[in-house]
C-alpha positions, 0 to 999 in steps of 0.5 A: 139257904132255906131253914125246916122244923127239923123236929126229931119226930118228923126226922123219926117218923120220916125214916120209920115210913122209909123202913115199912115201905121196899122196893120189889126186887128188880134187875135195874136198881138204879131207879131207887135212890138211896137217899130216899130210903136211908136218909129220908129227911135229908133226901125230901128237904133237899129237894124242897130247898137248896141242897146245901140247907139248915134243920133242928135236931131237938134244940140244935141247928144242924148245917147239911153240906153235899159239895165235895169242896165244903166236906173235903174242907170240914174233913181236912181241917188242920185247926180243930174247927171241925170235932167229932160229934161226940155220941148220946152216952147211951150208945156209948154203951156199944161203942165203948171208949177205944179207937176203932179197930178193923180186923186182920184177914181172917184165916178161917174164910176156907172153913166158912167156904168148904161148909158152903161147898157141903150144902151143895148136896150134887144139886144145880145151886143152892141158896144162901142168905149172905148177910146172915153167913158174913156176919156169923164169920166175921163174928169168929174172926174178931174172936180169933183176932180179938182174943184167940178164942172161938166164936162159941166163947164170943158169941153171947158177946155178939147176941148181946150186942145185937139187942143193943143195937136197936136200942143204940140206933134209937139213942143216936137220933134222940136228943140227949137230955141231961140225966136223963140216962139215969132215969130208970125208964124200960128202955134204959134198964135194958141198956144198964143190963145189956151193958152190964151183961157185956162187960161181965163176959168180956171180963170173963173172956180177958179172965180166962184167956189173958195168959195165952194171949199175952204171948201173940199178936192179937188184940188182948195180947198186945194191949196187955204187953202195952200195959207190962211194957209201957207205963204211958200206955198203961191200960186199966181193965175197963180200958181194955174192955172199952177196946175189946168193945169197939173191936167187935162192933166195928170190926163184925158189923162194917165189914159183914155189910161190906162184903154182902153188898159186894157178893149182890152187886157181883150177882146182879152184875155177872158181867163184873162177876166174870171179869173179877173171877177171870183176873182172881184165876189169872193171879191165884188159880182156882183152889190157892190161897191169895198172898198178900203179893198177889193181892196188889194185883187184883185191880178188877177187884179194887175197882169193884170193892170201891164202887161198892162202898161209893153205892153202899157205904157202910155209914150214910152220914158224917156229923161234925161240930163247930168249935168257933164261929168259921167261914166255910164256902159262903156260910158264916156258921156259927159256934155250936152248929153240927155239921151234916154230911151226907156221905149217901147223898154225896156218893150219888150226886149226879152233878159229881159221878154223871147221870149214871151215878145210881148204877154199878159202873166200877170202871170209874175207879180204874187206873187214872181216873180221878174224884173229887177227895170230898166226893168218895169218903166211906171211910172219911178223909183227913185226920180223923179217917178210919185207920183200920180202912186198909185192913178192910179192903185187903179183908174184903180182897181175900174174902172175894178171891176165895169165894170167886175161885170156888163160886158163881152167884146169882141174886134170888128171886127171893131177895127183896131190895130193901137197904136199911140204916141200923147202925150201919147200912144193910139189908132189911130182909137179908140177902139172898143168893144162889150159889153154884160149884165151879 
């Protein structure tokens, strides 16, 4: 086990240098690894030293673990050994305070498609750029879901947000500095009014729709019934906002990048494309709407979704911290030590997946075929896994169905292949596809 001056500078500069250089689009993308480009100091030092290795963010010791094995056992720790990493408190801003929620199936996929079908305009094809349209709709469905409001009413929310966001992304590979958030620098008097801006509409949102949702089954709705009902579960207004926060981060940004990814693999590989809209058609016909019966009987399609997030997962790395000095593989870490998991690097290590692990090969999810628990986790494993993943995956299931019933894609010859971390993994000069009417 090897040690590097992991200095946050080098960290830095290593993933700026990442981001300014791309691939030009090519049929093959197997011969760009991931790692490399959204985990570069993970991906040089790695291959410098052992794949299991010891670097320094700022003042701390951070261990890098890639075996399936040593990640199943941080993940799956029944002991409390292993505890969540807790965020810079800067980009706690964006987060907020409340669990992840992901959310339901939206029912405006056919609006979003039916203005799809008008861009046509009786041409060949036409292009779109996916990422742009995945994260306009998601963003109604959490409005929707979140408070029964349309996403007019939410949008300032997410504008908001995506400010945020780039200064978040820099707060979570900055050492936090004790008091150092009070200081009235640029940076931070942006995030005090960004934050400040946000919960003031949010505030205004719950204001103005608390009555009506009180009496449906969304977000706001049920968190008010809880507070009316339930003195243990009693929420106060900034505890809602918390939530409410969390609810259209997580449930906008992950599933938007999912679904793009997706449609790219599916228009890169029309051969799986075929074969996803062949079983879609075989379950649902060309025009119905998926029921959630149907849906269990898209395995084409789960295998697709699951390669998907093995390639692409929606985050590129797990950090855990150590509550006491514990023995993990043949490593004494001590008290103190972050744990870091590549989950970009673990999802295409050769030595798990085969030689073929950078490539679109969905047939290693079919029925009967195995992994490793601690080689497949993008949304983790164990106690700590994300408990809306279910509710993603039928999403995502639902989404593609219905665009592979009324659509045949291909990539544009405009696409750059250039994924990119941002809070979330997505592409850097959008996704570009063409769109044909079937």
């Amino acid at each position: 086990m090897s040690f590097e001056d992991g200095t946050l500078h080098q960290i830095k500069s290593k993933q700026i240098q990442a981001n300014r250089t791309f691939a030009q689009f090519a049929l093959n993308l197997s011969n760009r690894p991931m790692a490399g480009r959204v985990a570069p100091h993970y991906a040089e030092w790695s291959a410098r030293f052992d794949r299991t290795f010891v670097y320094w963010f700022g003042t701390r010791p951070r261990l890098a673990v890639v075996e399936p094995e040593l990640a199943r056992a941080v993940l799956t720790d029944p002991t409390g050994a292993f505890e969540k990493v807790g965020l810079n408190p800067s980009a706690r801003q964006l987060f907020g305070e409340g669990l992840c929620w992901v959310p339901a199936i939206a029912s405006s996929t056919s609006s979003m498609l039916d203005e799809w079908e008008a861009r046509d305009e009786n041409r060949f094809e036409f292009e779109i750029d996916v990422n742009k349209e995945f994260h306009a709709f998601t963003a109604e469905v959490i409005s929707q879901v979140a408070f029964g409001s349309s996403y007019e009413e939410g949008k300032q929310i997410f504008q908001l947000q995506e400010e945020q966001m780039l200064l978040v992304s820099l707060a979570l590979r900055s050492v936090y500095i004790p008091g150092f958030r009070f200081v009235p620098t640029k940076k931070n008097k942006k995030r005090w009014r960004l934050n400040k801006e946000i919960r003031n509409s949010l505030r205004k949102l719950i204001e103005i729709n608390g009555n009506e949702c009180e009496s449906s089954r969304n977000l706001l709705g049920l968190m008010i019934l809880a507070n009316k009902n339930d003195e243990e579960e009693k929420m106060g207004i900034e505890e809602i906002i918390d939530e409410c926060k969390t609810f259209y981060f997580a449930g906008k940004e992950t599933t938007a990048n999912f679904l793009t990814w997706v449609i790219l693999l599916l228009a890169l590989h029309e051969d799986w494309q075929r074969k996803a809209r062949e079983e879609v058609v075989c379950v649902f016909g060309l025009r119905k709407h998926p029921n959630a019966e149907g849906l269990g009987n898209l395995k084409i399609v789960s295998m697709v979704l699951k390669e998907t997030l093995r390639l692409y997962p929606p985050a590129v790395a797990l950090n855990r911290l150590t509550t006491r000095t514990v023995k993990l593989g043949k490593f004494d870490v001590p008290s103190g030590t972050h744990i870091y998991l590549p989950q970009v690097a673990i999802h295409h290590d050769v030595e798990v997946w085969g030689s073929d692990a950078n490539e679109f090969n969905p047939t290693r999810f079919a029925d009967g075929k195995g992994h490793h628990l601690g080689a497949f986790l993008p949304f983790g494993i164990g106690p700590t896994v994300c408990i809306g993943q279910n509710l993603a995956l039928l999403e995502a299931k639902v989404v593609l169905a219905m665009i592979l019933q009324r659509f045949q894609f291909t990539v544009s010859p405009s696409y750059v292949h250039a994924p990119m971390l941002l809070m979330t993994l997505q592409p850097q000069y959008g996704a570009q596809v063409l769109m044909r009417k079937i």
